[in-house]
N, C-alpha and C positions, 0 to 999 in steps of 0.2 A: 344180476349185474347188467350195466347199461351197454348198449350195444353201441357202438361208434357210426358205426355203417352197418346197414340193411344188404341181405344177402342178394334180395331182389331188386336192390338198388342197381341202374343199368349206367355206367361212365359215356359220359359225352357229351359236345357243345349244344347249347340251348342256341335256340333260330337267332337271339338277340344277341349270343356272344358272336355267332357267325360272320350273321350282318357288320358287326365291328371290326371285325380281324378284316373280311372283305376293302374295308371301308378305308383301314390301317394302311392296307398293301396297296392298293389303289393308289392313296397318297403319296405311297414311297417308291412305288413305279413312277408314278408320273414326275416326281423331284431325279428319279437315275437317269430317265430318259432327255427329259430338259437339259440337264447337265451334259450328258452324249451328246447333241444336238449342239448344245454353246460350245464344247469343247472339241467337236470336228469342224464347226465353224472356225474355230478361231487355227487350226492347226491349217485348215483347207487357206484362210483368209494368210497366214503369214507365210505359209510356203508358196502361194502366186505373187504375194508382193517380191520374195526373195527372187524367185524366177525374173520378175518385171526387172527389178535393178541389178541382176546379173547381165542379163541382156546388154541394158545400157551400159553399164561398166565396159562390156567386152567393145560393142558397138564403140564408142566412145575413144577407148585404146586406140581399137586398130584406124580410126577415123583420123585419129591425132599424129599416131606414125605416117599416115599418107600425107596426109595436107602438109606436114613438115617437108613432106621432099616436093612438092609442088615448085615448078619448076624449075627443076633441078638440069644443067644443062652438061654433060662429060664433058671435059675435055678435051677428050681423045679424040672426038670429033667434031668438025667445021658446023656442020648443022647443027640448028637451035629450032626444037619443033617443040619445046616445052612450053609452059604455062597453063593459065587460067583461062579458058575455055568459056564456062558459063558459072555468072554467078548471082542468085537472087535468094529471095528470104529460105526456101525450102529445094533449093539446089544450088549443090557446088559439084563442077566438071572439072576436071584437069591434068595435066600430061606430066611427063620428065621421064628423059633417056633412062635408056636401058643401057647396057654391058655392051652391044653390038650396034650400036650406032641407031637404033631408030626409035621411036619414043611409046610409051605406054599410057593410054588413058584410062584414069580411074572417075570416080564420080559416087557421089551419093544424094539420094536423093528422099524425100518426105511421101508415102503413096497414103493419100487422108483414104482411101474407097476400104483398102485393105488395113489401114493404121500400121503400117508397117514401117523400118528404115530399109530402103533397098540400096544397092550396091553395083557398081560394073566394075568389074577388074579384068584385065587384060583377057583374061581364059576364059571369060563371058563371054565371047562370041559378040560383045557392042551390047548386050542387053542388060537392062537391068534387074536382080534379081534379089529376091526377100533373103535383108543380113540379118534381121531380130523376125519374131514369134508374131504370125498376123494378129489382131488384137490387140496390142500392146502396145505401141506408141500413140499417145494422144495429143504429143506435139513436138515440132524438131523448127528451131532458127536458126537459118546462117546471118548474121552481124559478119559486114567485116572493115576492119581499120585500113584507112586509104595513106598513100603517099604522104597525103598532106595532112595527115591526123585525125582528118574527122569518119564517122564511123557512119557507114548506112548499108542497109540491107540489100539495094539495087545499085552495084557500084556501072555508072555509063560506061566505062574504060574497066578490063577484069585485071589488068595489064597493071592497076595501080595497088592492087590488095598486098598489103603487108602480114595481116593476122585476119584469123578468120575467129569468130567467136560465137561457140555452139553450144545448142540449150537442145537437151531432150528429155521428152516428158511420158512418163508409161503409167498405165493402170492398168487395174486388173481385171483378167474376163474372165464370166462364167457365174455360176449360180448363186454368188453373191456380190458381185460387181456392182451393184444397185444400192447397196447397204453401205460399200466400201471404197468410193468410187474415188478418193482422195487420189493428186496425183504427185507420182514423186521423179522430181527432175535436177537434171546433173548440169552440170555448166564447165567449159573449159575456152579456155581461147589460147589459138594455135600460133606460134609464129610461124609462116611462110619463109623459111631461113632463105631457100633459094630465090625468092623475088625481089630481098634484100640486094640481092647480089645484081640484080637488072639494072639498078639504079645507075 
């Protein structure tokens, strides 16, 4: 009878199927790992963008509740120490009474060295201090609409600002910021309810 297999026949891969299987896995490493690579990119790349416009959303907010009360004068008191203080394309300074008769100055301002939005509120101690994530802002406007309608960025008289109207612009920083450098910016414009009232 014919024998199928040889007893001295020994199981195992020949040097050429080896070289193949090597050569298989190779390929299918190099395809997991590329994939890892795009796909912590893109998780790295959209959770900085989400941080960037969280930033500005919150920046933005609390921006637009100040500049609303701009100044804002009590009643309860004689003195009027409010207002518009300083205003040009990347600062806006400005006051409005408080509860006990004296007035509070807020301000923000554009820092291009650190790209940041910085802030002074009362409990600053007069300084200004990082409100958004250094890195992160790549542009901030202040526009604002005067008495008599027309709109510029350098108002001579601060005394005349009706609306101020602000653009902030952020991207993203770190190991792929270079790839992804798109930038994404918000726009709102404020009414000064209280300077109306100056009039």
């Amino acid at each position: 009878m014919f024998r199928l297999f040889s007893k001295n026949r020994q199981n195992g891969f020949t040097l050429v199927e080896l070289l193949v299987a090597i050569a298989i896995s190779s390929v299918v490493m190099a395809a997991v790992v590329k994939l890892f690579i795009s796909s912590n990119e893109i998780y790295t790349v959209q959770s900085e963008v989400s941080n960037v416009q969280q930033d500005i959303r919150a920046a933005m907010t609390l921006m637009a509740r100040d500049i609303r009360m701009a100044g804002y004068d009590n009643p309860e008191f004689e003195d009027d120490n409010s207002g518009i203080t300083n205003a040009d394309s990347t600062r806006f300074v400005f006051t409005y009474d408080n509860s006990t008769g004296g007035s509070e100055t807020y301000g923000y301002r554009y820092d291009s060295s650190s790209r940041s939005l910085d802030y002074n509120f009362p409990n600053t101690g007069g300084d200004f201090q990082g409100l958004t994530e250094e890195d992160t802002i790549s542009d901030v406007q202040f526009v604002y609409n005067l008495e008599d309608g027309g709109w510029t960025n350098s108002p001579a008289d601060p005394s005349n600002v009706r609306q101020v109207r602000v653009r902030l612009c952020g991207q993203i920083s770190g190991p792929y910021s270079d790839a992804h450098d798109s930038a994404y910016c918000f726009n709102n414009t404020i009414t000064c309810r209280n300077m109306l009232l100056k009039e």
